[in-house]
N, C-alpha and C positions, 0 to 999 in steps of 0.2 A: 229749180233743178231740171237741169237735161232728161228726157226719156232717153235721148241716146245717147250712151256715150262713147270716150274717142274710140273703144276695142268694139264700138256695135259701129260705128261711122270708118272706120279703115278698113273691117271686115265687106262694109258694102261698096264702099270705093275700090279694091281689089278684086273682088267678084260680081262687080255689075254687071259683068259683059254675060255671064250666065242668063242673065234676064232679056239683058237688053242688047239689041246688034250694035250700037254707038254708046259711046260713055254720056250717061246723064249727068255726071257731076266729077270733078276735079279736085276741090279741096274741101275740108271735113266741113265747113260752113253749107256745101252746095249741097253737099250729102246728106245734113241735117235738114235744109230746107225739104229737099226733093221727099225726102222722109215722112218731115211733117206735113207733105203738101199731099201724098197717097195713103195720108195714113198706117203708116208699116208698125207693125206690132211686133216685140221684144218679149218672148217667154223662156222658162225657165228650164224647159226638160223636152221629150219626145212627147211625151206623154200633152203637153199644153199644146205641141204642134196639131197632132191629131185634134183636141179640144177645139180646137181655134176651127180646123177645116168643117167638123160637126154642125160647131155654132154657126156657121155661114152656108152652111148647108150644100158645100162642095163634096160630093162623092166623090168616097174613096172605095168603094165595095170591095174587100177582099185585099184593099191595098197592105202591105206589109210595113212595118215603122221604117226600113234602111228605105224604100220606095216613095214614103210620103215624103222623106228627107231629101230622097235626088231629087224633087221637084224644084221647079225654077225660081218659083219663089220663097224657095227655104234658103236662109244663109246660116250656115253653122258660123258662130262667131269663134266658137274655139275653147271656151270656157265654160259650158254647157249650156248657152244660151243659142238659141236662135232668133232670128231677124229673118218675119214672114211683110213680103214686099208685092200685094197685088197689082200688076200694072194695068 
């Protein structure tokens, strides 16, 4: 079974360019690779977002949940999941 699937892979193909100045990937195949090749992580709530930056020990001091979410490497997938994409 996939970690991502098509609604976590068309979410990051639609908003790569947030990340990145050039398209990294074209079709949902490339999206998955590229995916699996940075390791991006797929949680469940706001709440995992925040969790996720803690555990990696990226400073957020005082940052607010809508702020952690404008970050570039958050994709709201749309279904209450996010797709965190370190480049």
């Amino acid at each position: 079974m996939r970690e991502y699937d098509d609604a976590v892979l068309e979410c990051f193909l639609e908003n790569q360019s947030q990340l990145f100045p050039e398209p990294v990937a074209e079709t949902l195949e490339e999206a998955e690779n590229f995916l699996e090749e940075c390791m991006a992580v797929v949680v469940n709530s706001v709440d995992e977002v925040i969790e996720y930056f803690e555990d990696e020990g990226i400073d957020m001091d005082g940052a607010m949940d809508d702020e952690i979410l404008e970050a570039d490497e958050v994709f709201d997938v749309g279904d209450g999941r996010y797709l965190i994409v370190e480049s």
